[in-house]
N, C-alpha and C positions, 0 to 999 in steps of 0.2 A: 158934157162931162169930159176934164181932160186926164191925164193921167202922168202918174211922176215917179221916178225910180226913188227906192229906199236910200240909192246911194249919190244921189245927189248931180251929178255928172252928166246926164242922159238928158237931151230934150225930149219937153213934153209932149204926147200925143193923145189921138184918139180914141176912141174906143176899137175901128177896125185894125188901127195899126198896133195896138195894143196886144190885141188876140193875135194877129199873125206874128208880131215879132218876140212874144214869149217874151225872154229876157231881157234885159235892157243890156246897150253896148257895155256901159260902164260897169256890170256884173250882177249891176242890183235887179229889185223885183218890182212890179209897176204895180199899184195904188191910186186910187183916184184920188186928186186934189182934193176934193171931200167929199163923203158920205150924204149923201142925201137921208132926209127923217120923212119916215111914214106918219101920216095923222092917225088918231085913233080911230077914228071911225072907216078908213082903209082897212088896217086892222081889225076891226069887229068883223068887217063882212067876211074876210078870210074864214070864220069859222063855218061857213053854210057852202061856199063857192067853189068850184072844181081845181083841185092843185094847178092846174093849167092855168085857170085866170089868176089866181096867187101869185102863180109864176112872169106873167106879166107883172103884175104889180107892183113885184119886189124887183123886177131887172129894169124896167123899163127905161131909168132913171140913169141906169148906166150903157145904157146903149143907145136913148136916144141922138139923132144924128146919123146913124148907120143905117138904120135901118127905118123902114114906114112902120105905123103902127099895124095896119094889115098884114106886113112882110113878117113881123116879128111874132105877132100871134098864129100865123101861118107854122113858122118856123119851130116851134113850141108845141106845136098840138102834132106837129111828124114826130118831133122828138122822142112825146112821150106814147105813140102811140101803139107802142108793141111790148110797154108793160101790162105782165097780166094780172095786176091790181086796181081794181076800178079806182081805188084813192091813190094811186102811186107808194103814197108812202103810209100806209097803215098803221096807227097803232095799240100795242096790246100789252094787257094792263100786267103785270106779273108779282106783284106784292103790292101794300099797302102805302099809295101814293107811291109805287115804281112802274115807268114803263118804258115798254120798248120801242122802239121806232126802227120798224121794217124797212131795211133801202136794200132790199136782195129781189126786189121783185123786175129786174129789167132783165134784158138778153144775154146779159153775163153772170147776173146772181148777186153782184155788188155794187157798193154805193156809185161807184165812178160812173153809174152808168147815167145818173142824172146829169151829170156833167157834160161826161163824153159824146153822148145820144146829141144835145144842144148843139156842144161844140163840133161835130162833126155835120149837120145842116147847116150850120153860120158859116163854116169855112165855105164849105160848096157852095154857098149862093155866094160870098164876096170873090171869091175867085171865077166865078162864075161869070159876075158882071165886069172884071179885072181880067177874064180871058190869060186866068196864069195859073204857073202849077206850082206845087212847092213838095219838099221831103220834111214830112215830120218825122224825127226821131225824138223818141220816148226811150226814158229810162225808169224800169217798175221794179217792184217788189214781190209783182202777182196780179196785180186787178186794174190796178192803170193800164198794162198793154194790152189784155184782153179786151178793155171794154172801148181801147183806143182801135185796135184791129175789126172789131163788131161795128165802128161807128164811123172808119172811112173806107173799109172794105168794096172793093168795087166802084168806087167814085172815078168822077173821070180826071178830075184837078189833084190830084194825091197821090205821092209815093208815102208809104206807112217802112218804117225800120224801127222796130221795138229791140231795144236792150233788156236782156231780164239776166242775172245771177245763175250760174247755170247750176243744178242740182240744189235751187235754195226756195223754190219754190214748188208747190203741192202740186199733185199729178193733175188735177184739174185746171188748174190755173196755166200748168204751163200747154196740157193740149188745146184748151183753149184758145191760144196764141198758135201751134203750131200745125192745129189740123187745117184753118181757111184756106182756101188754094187759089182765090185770086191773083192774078199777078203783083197786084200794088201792094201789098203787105209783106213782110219778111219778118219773123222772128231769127235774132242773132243770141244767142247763148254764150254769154261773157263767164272768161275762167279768173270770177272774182265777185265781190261780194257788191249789194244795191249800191251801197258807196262809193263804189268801184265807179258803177255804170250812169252813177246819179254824176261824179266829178268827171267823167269822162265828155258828158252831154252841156254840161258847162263850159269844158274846154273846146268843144266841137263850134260854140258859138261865139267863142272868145278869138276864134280862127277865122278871121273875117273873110280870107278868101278863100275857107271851104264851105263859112256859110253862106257867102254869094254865089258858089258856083253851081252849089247843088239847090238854092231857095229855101236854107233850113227856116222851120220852124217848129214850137214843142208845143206837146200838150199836155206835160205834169203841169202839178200844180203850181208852178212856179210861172203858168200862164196865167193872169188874171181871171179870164174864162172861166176856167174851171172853178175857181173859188164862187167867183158870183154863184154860178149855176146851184151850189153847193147851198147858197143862204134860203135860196125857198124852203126846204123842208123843216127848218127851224123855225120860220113863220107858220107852216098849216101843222104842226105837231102843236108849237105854244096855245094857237090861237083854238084848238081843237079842244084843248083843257084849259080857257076861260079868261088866256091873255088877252087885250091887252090890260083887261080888269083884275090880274091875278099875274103875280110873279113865278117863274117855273124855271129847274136849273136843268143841265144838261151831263154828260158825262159823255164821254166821247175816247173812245182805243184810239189812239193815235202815233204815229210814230215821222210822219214828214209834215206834221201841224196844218197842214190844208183845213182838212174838215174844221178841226175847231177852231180855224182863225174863220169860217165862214159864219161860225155862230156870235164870235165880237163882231166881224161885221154886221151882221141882224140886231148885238143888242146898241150897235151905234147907231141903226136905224128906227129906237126905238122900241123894240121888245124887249118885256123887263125883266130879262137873264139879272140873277142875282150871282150864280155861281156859273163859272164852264170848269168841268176839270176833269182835269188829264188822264188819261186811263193809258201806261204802259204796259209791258213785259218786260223781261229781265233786260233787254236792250234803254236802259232807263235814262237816259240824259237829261229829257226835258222833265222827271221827276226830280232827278238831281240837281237841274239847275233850279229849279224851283227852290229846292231848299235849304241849299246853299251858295246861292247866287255863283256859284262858279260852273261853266257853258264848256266843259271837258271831253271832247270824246273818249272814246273806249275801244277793247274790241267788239265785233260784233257778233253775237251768241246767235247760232243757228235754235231757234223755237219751235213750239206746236203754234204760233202767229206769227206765220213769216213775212206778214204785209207789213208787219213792226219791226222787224230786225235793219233797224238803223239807229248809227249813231249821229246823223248830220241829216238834223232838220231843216226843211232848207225853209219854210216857211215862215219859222220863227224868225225868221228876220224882218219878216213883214210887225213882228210885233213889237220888237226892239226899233225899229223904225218911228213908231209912235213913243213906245218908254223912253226914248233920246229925243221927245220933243222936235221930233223929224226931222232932227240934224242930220243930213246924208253923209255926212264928212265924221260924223262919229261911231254912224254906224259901218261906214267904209273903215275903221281903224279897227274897229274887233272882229271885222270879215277878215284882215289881213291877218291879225291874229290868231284867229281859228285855222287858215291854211298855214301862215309859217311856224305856229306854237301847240298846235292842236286844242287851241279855247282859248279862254277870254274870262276875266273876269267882269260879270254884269252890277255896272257902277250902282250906288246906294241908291239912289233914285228910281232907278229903273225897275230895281229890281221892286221896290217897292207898288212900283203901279204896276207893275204886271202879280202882284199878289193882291191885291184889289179886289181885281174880277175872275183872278184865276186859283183853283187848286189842282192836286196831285196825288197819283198814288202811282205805287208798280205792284205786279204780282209776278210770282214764284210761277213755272211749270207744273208745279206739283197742285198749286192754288188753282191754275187757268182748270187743267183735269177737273179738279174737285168744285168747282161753279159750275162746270157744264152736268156733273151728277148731281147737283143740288138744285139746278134750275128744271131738271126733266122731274124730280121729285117734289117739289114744293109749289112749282107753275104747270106742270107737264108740255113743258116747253124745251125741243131741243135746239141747241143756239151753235154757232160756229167759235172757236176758239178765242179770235178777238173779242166778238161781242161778250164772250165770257169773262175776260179781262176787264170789259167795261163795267160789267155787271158788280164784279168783283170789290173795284175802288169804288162804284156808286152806294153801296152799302156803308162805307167809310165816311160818306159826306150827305147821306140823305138825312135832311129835316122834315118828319112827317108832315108839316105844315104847309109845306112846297112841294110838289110835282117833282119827282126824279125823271129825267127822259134820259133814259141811255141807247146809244145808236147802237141798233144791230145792223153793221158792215156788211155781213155778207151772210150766203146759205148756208146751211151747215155742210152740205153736201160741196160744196168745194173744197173741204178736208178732213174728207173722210177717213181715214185713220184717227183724227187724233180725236173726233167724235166718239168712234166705234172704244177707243179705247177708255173710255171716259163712261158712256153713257152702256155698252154693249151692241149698241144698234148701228145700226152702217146705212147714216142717209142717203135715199136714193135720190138720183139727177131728175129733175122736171121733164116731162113727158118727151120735152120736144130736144131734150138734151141726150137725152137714151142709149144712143149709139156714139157719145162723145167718145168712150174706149176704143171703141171700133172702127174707126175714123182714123186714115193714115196719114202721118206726119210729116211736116215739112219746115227745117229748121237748118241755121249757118250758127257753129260751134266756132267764136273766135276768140283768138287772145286778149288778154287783161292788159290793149294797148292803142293806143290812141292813134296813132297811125295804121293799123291795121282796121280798127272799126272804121275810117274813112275810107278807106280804101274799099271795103264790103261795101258801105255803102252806095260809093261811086257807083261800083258795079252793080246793084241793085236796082236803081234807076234810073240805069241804061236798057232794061228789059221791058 
């Protein structure tokens, strides 16, 4: 499997140099030359089989070459082996043909942790065998740094520098990031919004010779990695309710388009996704470009789902890369667009096939509250704010006839205020989470500037 930037410019690579080098030079985001298709009968057996061998199944295709087949199912079973879910990713039924699909069951409580958990054993064996070290810097929302910190923590080949918004994420999310005390991890707290830290980490790599100096590498989603890792659970959720003999749509909170560009990957390999659709909060872009093909930013509205509050998805461009008939040179013209114009308008065609397979909704604050009292009352389920969201639009687009799966992102207890406010009850942390409050913190407060976070960083991984 080779792999090609959206923007057209960048030589082709691997699968290892894919995951280590994140980005591509030329700005854009790597994609495999093509998609491999699962048979059906691959697919049937996924409904009996342990998410782990799933997980082979569905990756295999894009990593062979890198790794043996021994190495990679190795690789796969440490990953998952300290979720406390016998199935990993559970699901539970919550109305009449709607369910949920539990991804809070890892060591951070959220979805990233299928990814992160992966991508943090693949790094350390390639670098391993490569005898080299590298500086991932990450820029999160809330749950990417956490479960980026959780998954290289302690390794011998990794400095970890997580960027997160400073006061814009929930207390959990950020002691999670700021209690580990290993040396190789740093939380830096940026005075500016995910935006900020998302375009900062772009330019960090657009710096060739700060990202030679220090060995950058990323692990948002804007890593290939991450996305792959992300397509298993849409294979053992469908196949669990009767795919690939029975069509099942998704709903998916989303706000930097990862997760649900992992579900068009899955239904390009075959599973019969009729619908994916979009589940925002009032941070709405990708609902509004949807329905008025115009790609605008905005400002960005501090929420009770702060993993959403963005205006600049960067994954969508992995899908506008397809909707421009993977012209890199076209999709490089409305990249340039959204940085010197702030948007783009998305051409007729395009927009047209990404409403196809895709729909859309946003919800109000006042809406997210009132799903989390309606789902404790009607499923006696309590949910986290995003998932609530999701819940929210999937009522808007479920066809009794079809399987609703909407992703519950994360625990409720990662924000708890806006549960307690909502439902009265104030989820508690998992056993082994306990003393997350009591646990002392260790955090670098820096400016909303590009030269200064390099510079922290230097000095980071010189310790």
């Amino acid at each position: 499997m080779r792999y090609i930037s959206t923007r057209g410019q960048s030589p082709q690579l691997s699968f290892e140099d894919t995951m280590l080098t994140g980005l591509a030079p030329d700005g854009g985001l790597y994609v495999p030359e093509a998609v491999p298709l699962l048979s059906v009968g691959t697919m049937r057996r996924m409904a009996w089989q342990s998410y782990e061998d799933t997980a082979f199944d569905v990756m295999w295709p894009f990593v062979e070459g890198t790794f043996t087949e021994d190495e990679f199912r190795n690789l796969i079973a440490e990953a998952y082996d300290g979720f406390d879910h016998v199935s990993r990713a559970p699901l539970k039924q919550v109305g009449d043909g709607q369910w949920l699909l539990e991804l809070f069951h890892g060591p951070t409580l959220a979805f990233k942790d299928f990814a992160m958990q992966l991508i943090g054993q693949m790094f350390q064996h390639v670098l391993a065998k490569k005898d080299a070290r590298i500086t991932i810097v990450g820029a999160t929302s809330g749950d990417t740094g956490s479960a980026a910190i959780e998954a290289f923590r302690g390794l011998d080949n990794v400095d970890v520098c997580i960027l997160y918004p400073h006061e814009r994420v929930s207390e959990v999310q950020r002691r999670q990031m700021t209690t580990p005390l290993e040396d190789n991890v740093h939380a830096l707290a940026v005075d500016g919004t995910f935006d900020d830290c998302q375009r900062h980490l772009k330019d960090m790599f657009a710096d060739i010779a700060f990202r030679d100096e220090v060995g950058l590498a990323a692990v948002n989603s804007i890593n290939w990695a991450r996305v792959m890792a992300q397509i298993v659970y849409y294979f053992t959720s469908a196949t669990s309710l009767g795919a690939p003999d029975r069509t099942v749509n998704f709903t998916v909170p989303t706000g930097n388009f990862g997760d649900i560009y992992a579900g068009e990957i899955a239904r390009r390999m075959g599973l019969p996704v009729d619908r994916l659709v979009i589940a925002t909060n009032q941070n709405d872009i990708l609902d509004r470009a949807l329905r008025d093909g115009d790609y605008r930013t905005g400002t960005v509205l501090p929420s009770v789902s702060p993993s959403m509050d963005i205006q600049i998805s960067s994954n969508f461009e992995r899908l506008l890369f397809d909707a421009y008939d993977r012209e890199g040179q076209a999709v490089a013209r409305v990249m340039d667009d959204l940085k010197s114009d702030g948007g783009f308008q998305i051409s007729q065609g395009a927009i047209a096939f990404i409403r196809e397979g895709f729909a859309s909704g946003s919800v109000s604050e006042d809406e997210t509250l009132a799903r989390i009292t309606q789902t404790l009352s009607d499923a006696q389920e309590l949910v986290c704010p995003h998932t609530a969201v999701g819940l929210d639009v999937a009522e808007d687009h479920h066809d009794i006839r079809v399987p609703m799966i909407t992703l519950a992102t994360a625990h409720p207890a990662k924000f708890p205020d806006a549960v307690e406010k909502a439902s009265g009850i104030r989820p508690p942390l998992p056993k082994r989470m306990a003393d997350l409050y009591d646990r002392s913190e260790r955090v670098t407060q820096v400016p909303n500037d590009l030269v200064a976070l390099e510079e922290v960083i230097r000095e980071k991984r010189k310790r």
